[in-house]
C-alpha positions as CSV (number, residue, x, y, z in Angstrom):
1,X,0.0,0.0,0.0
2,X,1.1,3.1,-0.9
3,X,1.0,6.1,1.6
4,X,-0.5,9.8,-0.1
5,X,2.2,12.8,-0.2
6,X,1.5,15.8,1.8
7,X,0.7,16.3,5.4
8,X,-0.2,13.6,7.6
9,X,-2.5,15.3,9.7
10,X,-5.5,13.1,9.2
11,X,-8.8,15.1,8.7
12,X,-7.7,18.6,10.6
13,X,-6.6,21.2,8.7
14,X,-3.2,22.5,9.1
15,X,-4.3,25.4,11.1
16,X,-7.0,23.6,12.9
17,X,-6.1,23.1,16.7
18,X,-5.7,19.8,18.3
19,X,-7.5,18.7,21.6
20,X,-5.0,18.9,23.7
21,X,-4.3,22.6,22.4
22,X,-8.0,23.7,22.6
23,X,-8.4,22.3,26.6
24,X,-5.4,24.1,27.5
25,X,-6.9,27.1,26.2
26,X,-9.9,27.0,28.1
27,X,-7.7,26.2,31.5
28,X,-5.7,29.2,30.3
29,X,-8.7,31.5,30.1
30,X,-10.8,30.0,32.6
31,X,-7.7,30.7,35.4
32,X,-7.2,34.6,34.1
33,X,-10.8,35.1,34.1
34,X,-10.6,34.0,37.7
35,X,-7.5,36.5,38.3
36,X,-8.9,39.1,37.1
37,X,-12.6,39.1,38.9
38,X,-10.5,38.9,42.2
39,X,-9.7,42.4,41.5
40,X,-6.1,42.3,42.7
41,X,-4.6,43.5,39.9
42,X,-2.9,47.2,40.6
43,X,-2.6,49.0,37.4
44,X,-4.0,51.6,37.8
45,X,-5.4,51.0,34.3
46,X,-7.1,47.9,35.5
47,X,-8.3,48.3,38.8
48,X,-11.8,50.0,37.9
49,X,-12.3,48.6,34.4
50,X,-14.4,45.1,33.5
51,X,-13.2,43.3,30.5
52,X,-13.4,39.3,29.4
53,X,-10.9,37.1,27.8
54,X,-12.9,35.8,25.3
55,X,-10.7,33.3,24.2
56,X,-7.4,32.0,24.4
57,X,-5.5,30.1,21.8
58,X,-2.4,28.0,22.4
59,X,0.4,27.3,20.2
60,X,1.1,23.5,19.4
61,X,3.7,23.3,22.6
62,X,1.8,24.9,24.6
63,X,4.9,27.5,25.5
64,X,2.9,30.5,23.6
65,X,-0.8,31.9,24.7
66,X,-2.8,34.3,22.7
67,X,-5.4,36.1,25.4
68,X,-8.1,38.0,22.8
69,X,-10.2,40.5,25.5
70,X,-13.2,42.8,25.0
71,X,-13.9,45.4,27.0
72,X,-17.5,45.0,28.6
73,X,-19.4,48.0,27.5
74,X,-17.9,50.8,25.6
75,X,-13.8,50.9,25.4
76,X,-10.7,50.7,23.5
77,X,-10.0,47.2,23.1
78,X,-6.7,48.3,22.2
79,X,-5.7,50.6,25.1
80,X,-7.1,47.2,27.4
81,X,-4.6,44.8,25.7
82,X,-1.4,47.3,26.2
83,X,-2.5,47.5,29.5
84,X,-2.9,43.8,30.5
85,X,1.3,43.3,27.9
86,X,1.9,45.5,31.0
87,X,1.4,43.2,33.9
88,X,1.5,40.2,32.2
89,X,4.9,38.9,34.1
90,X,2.0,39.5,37.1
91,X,-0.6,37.7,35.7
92,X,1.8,34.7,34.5
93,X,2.6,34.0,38.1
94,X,-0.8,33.7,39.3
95,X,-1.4,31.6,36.7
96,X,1.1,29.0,37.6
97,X,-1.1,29.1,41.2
98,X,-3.9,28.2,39.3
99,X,-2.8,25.6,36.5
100,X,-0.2,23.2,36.4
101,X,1.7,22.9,33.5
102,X,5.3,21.4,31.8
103,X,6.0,25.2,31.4
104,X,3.9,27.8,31.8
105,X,2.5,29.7,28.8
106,X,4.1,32.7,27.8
107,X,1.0,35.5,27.3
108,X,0.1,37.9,24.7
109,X,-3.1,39.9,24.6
110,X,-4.6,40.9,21.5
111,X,-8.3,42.9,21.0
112,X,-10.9,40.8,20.2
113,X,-12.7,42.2,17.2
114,X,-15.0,40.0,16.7
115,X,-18.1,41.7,18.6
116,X,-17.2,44.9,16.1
117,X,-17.2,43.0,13.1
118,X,-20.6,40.8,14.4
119,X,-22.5,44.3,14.9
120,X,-21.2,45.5,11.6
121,X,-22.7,42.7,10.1
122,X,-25.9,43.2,11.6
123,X,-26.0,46.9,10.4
124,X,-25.1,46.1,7.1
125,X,-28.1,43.7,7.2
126,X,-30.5,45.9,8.7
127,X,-30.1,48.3,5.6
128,X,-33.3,48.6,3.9
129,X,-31.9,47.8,0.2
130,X,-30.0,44.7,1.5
131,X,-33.2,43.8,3.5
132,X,-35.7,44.0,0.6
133,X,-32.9,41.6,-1.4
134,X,-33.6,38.9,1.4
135,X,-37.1,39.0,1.6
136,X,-38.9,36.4,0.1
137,X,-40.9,37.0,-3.6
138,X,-44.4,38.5,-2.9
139,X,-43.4,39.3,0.9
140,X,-43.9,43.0,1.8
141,X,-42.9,44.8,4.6
């Protein structure tokens, strides 16, 4: 039998993340979350200002973590994530009181645009031309 060239990744894609890499994730986020709703955190930055890690993406050795947050309310996402590169050595430590891993993670935070692009979405398809394109033949509004 002859084995196919090319990857050998099976039926993932080559970007998709594996198991292992998608539960460390959540542990990852799950642990800051935590952190951060204790309120302990002394930037000044910080202290008064709700946010959520959405998400948290690992790389394939778990060494790297990319932390996506979204302010809650109105905010600069981007202002948020400098803030939190800023006390990251911090919020590393506490993690490793939370989780126990072979190493822990190194973090980056990144804004998470995807509630920006979701409500531009729905805008665009509240527009009255686009919405008279979707209705049904014979409906009317």
């Amino acid at each position: 039998m002859q084995r196919k060239s090319g990857s050998n990744k099976g039926h993932r894609g080559a970007n998709a993340p594996s198991q292992r890499q998608l539960r460390a994730g959540e542990l990852v986020r799950r642990a800051l979350s935590d952190v951060v709703t204790r309120g302990t955190i002394r930037d000044p930055e910080l202290a008064e200002r709700s946010f959520s890690i959405t998400e948290v993406r690992m790389s394939p050795d778990l060494r790297h973590a990319t932390c996506f947050v979204a302010p809650l309310g109105h905010g600069d996402a981007v202002a948020l994530a400098a803030a939190l590169t800023r006390v990251r050595a911090w919020l590393r430590g506490q993690l490793s009181k939370e989780v126990t891993f072979k190493f822990m993670p190194d973090l980056t935070f990144e804004p998470d645009t995807s509630f920006d692009n979701a409500e531009a979405i729905d805008r665009l398809l509240h527009k009255p031309e686009v919405a008279r394109d979707l209705s049904k033949p014979g409906e009317e509004d």
